[in-house]
C-alpha positions in Angstrom: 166.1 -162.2 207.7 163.8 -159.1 209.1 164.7 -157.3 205.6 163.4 -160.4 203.5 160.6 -160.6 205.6 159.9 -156.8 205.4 160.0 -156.6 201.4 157.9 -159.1 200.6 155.5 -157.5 203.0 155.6 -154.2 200.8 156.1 -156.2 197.5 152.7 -157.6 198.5 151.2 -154.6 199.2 152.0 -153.3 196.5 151.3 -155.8 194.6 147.7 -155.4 195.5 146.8 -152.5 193.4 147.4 -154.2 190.1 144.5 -156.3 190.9 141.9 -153.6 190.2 139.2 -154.3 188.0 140.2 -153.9 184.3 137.4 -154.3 181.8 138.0 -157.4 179.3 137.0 -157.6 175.4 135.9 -161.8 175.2 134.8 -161.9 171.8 133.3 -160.2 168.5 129.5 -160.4 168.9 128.2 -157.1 169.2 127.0 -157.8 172.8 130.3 -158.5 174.5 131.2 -155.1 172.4 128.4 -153.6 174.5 129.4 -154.9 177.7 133.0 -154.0 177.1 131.8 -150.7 176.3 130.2 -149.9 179.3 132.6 -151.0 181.4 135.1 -148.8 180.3 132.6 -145.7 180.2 131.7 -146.8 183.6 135.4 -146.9 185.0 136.0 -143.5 182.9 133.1 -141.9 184.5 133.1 -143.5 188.2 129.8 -144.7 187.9 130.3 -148.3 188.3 131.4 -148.2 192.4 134.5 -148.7 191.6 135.6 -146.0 194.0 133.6 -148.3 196.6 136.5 -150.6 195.4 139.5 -148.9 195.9 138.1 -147.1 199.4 138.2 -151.0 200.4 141.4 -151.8 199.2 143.0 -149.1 200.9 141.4 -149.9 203.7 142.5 -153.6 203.5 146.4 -151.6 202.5 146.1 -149.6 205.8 145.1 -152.8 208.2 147.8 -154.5 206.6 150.4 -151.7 207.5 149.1 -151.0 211.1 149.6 -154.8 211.8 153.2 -154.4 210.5 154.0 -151.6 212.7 152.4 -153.0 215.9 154.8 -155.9 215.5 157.3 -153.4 214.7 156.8 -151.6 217.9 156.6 -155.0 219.7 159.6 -155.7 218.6 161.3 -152.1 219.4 160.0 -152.1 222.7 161.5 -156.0 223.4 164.7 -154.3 222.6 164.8 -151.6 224.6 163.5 -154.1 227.6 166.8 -155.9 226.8 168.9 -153.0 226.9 167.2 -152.4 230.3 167.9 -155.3 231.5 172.2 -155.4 230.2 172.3 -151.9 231.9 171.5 -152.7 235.5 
């Protein structure tokens, strides 16, 4: 049960970087060209704060992983407590 639990907690991380921004062509007219465009010279370039972006969502990553090993630890030290207490 703890393995099921613990890969879908790093399928789901994982998971989270393929939602990074990705720039999108809607349509023909030479102004969604334009935009298109400038998105991806922005994400080649970095000048869009897209770094901004992917500081946060490692930030979010690294929240979500020090939650998962505080329960870990929790979960570690109940243990040992209960091999403690079958040893005395």
């Amino acid at each position: 049960m703890t393995r099921i639990i613990l890969i879908s907690i790093f399928l789901n991380l994982f998971s989270q970087i393929a939602w990074a921004h990705k720039c999108v062509l809607n349509g023909n007219t030479a102004a969604e060209i334009t935009a298109y465009n400038y998105c991806k010279n922005d994400l080649a370039t970095g000048a869009a704060g897209h770094k901004d972006q992917k500081l946060q969502e490692q930030v979010v990553a690294l929240e979500r992983e020090n939650e998962f090993l505080e329960r870990r630890l929790l979960m570690l030290r109940e243990r040992l407590l209960n091999l403690l207490r079958l040893t005395d």
